[in-house]
N, C-alpha and C positions, 0 to 999 in steps of 0.2 A: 269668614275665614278663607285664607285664598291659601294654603298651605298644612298641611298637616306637620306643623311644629309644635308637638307635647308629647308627653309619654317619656318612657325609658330614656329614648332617645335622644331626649332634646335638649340638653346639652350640651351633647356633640354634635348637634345639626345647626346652634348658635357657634359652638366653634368654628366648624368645619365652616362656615358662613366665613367668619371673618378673619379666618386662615387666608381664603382662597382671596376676599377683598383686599386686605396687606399685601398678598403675593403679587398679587395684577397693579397695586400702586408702587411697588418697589419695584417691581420687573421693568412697569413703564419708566418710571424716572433712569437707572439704568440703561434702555435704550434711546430715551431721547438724551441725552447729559452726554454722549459719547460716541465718537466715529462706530469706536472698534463696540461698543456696545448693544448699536443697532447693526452693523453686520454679525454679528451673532448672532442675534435674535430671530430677525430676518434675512439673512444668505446664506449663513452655514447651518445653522439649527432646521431650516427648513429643508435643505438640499439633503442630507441627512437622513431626515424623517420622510423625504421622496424614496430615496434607497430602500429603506422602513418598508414604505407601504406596498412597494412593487415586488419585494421579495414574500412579503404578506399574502399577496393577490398570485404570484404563481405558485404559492405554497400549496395554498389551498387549491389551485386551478387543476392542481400533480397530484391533490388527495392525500398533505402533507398531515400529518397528523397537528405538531404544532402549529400551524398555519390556521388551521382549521377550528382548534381550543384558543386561538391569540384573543384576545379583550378586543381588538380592533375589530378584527373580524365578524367579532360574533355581535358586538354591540353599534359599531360606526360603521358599517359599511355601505349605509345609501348614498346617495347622490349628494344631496343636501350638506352632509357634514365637509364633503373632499370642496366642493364648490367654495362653500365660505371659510374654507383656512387658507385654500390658496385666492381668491378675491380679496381677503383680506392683506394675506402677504404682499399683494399686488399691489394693494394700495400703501402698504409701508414701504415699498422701495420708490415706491414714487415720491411721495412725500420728503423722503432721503435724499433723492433724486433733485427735488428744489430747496432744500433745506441746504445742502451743501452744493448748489449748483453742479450737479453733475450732466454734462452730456447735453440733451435738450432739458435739463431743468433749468439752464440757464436763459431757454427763448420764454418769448411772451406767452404763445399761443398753449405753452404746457402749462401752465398757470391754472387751463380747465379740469386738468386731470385729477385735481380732486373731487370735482362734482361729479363727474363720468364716474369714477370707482364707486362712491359714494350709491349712483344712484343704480348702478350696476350691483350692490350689494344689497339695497333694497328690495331690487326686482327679484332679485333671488328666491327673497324671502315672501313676496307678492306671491308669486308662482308658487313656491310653497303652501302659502294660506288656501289660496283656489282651489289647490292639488285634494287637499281638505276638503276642501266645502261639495267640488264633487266626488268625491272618495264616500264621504257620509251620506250626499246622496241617495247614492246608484247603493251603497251600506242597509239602508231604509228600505230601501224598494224591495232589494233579494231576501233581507233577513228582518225588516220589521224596526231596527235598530241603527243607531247614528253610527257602533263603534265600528272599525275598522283598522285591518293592522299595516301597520307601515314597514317599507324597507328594509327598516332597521326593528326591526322587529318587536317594536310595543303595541301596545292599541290606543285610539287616536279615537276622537268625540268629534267628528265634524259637522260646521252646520253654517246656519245662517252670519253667527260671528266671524267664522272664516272669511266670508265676501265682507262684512262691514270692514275688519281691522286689512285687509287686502286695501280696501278703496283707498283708509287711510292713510297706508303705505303710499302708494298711488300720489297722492294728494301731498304726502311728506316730502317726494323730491322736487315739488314745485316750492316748499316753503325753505330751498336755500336758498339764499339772494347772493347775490355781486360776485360772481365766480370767475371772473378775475382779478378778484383784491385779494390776492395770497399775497403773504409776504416772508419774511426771515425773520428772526427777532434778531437783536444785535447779539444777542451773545455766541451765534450758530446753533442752538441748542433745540431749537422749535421751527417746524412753519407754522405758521399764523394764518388763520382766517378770521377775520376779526367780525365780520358781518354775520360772522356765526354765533348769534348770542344767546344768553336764555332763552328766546322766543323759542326759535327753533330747540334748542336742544331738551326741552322740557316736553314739546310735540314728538319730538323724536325719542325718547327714553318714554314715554307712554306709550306710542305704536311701537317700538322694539319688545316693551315687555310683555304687551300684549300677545304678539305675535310668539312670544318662545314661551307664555302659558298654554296658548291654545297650540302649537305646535311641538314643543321640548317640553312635555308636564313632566318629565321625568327628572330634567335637569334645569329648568326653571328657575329652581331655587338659587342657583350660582351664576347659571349663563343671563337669566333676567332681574336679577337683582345684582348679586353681587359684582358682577361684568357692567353693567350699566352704570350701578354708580361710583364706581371705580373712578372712571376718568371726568365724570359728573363734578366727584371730590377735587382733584386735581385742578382743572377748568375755576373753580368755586374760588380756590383759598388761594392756590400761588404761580398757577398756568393759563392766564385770560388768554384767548384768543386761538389757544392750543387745544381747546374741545377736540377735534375730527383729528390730531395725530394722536391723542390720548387712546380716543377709542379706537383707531386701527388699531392702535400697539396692542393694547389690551385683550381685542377681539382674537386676533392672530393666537398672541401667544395662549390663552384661553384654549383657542380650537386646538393648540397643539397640543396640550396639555391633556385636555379629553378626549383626544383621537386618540390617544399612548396609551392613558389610563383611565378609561369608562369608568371602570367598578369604583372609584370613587363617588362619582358621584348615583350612583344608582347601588352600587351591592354592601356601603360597608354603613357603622351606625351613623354616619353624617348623611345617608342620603333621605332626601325629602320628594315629595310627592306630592302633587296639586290635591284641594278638593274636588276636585269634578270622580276621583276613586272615592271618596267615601270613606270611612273611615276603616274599613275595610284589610285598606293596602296601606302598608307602613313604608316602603321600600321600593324602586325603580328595575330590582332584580324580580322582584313576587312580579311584578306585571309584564317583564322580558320571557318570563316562564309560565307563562297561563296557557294551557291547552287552548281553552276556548276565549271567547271575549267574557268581559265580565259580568256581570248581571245588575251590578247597580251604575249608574251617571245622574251627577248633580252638575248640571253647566250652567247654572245661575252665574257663576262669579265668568264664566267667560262669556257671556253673553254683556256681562258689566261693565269690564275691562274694555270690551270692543266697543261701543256706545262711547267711552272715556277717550279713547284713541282716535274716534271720528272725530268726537267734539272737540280733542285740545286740537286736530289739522283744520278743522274749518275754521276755528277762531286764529289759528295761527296766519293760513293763506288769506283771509280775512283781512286781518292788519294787515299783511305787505300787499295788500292790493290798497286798502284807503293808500300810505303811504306812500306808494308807488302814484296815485292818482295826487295827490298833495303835495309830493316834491317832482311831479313831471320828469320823470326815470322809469327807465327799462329796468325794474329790480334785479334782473340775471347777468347787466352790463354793470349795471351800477351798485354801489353802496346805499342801503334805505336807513339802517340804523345808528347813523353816524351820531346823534343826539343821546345814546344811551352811552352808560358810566362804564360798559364791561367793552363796548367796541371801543372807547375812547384809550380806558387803560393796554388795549390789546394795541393801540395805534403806536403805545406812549414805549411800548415794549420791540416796538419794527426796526427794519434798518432803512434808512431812506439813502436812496440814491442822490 
């Protein structure tokens, strides 16, 4: 069991599931389908929520009372959450930016700027997993114990899976290929990477989910499932090629969504909480509010999940190296998977100059 879904609750933790998946696939098609759709999502809705968080941060800096009880405050305020909503936003105006040739999305050379975000958004989360592995450490040494509290104030199980599903990470920004084969699709509605196909994206939603088990146990349930396969879905049935705008969009508006309003997913009946608590904790608030650390950890399942994450980046980088040695190509100049049916439909979907 990689989740503590039964009980009372579990009803509303299957809703609240696939509340939050519909919102991220409706949200997305809304901002990619429209000018005025992705500048809202990303230009104003975020500009906005900067206003938001600054007035947040000298609230509390003045000893504001509301400032100081705000949801953001109390539950988003490390480093890690502000990093990846705006990294992420960063990457949907760029994207925007050659999608509609804006400015330099019109030159060659910004063609790369999806991989640079892309892998800029990994390392993030690289740094994260390590920040873990020695947190739990230097954890062990002083107290005997893995747990350890974070930033943001839960407690965190770090160990050896931290460094494996980190390397994967690692290993994940080498298995994009061809990174300057962006393209448009004709309709304006997408950019395209079409060299971005299952291989990777199946590597890559194994090291993402793993990574927000062993890091977000509190919000895993949504941020590693139902954010993941969100644009997973989308990419599947009627957006080939559009993987990496699906999940910028998705990821962004997600972070913005759980930067505003935490206690959804951690204080009300839909929130879920990894196994590694035990059956113990029902809730992502009981473990925000723990005096101490806990007394039970079951990391079987993360130690699983990490081993899963290495394996699908090795077999992944694996192939694009035969491939790469087979069709006599730079795989980061070039296209390797032009033979498969999902980069072909994604070609069939482009705008050719």
């Amino acid at each position: 069991m990689l989740f503590n879904v039964y009980g009372d609750n579990g009803i509303c933790q299957l809703l609240g599931w696939v509340a939050v998946f519909a919102g991220l696939v409706i949200c997305n098609e809304i901002a990619r389908r429209s000018k005025a759709g992705g500048v809202f999502f990303f230009l104003i809705l975020p500009a906005a929520l900067t206003v938001y968080f600054i007035a947040i941060a000298v609230g509390a800096a003045n000893g504001a009372e509301w400032a100081l009880n705000n949801q953001t405050h109390l539950y988003q305020n490390g480093w890690f959450h502000y990093a990846k909503l705006y990294a992420a936003t960063a990457g949907c105006i760029g994207f925007m930016m050659l999608k509609y040739k804006w400015s330099i999305g019109k030159t060659e050379w910004f063609k790369v700027y999806p991989f640079v975000i892309v892998a800029i958004n990994i390392l993030i989360a690289v740094v994260s997993d390590f920040e873990s592995a020695i947190k739990g450490a230097q954890a062990l040494a002083e107290t005997g114990s893995r747990w350890w509290y974070s930033s943001e104030g839960v407690w965190l199980y770090g160990g050896w899976w931290n460094w494996v599903n980190g390397i994967a990470g690692l290993i994940n920004i080498f298995c994009m290929t061809g990174w300057w084969g962006i393209y448009v699709s004709k309709k304006k509605d997408d950019m395209l990477w079409p060299d971005m196909t299952w291989c990777f994206i199946i590597a890559y939603d194994i090291w993402n989910f793993t990574y927000t088990y062993l890091n977000l146990p509190t919000h895993s349930w949504y941020c590693g499932l139902a954010l993941l396969l969100a644009p997973t879905f989308a990419n599947k049935f009627w957006n080939k090629g559009g993987w990496i705008q699906n999940r910028a969009n998705t990821l962004a508006i997600w972070c913005m969504f759980a930067q505003v309003f935490p206690l959804f997913q951690i204080g009300t009946k839909a929130a879920v909480v990894t196994s590694l608590y035990g059956d113990e904790l029902s809730s992502g608030l009981e473990i925000y509010n723990m005096a101490s650390q806990p007394t039970f950890a079951d990391p079987t399942a993360q130690g699983v999940v990490a081993i899963l994450a290495l394996g699908a980046n090795v077999v992944c980088i694996t192939a694009i190296i035969k491939r790469a040695i087979e069709q006599k190509k730079n795989p980061y100049r070039n296209e390797i998977f032009t033979d498969q049916k999902d980069f072909q439909i994604a070609m069939a979907r482009a705008e050719r100059k």
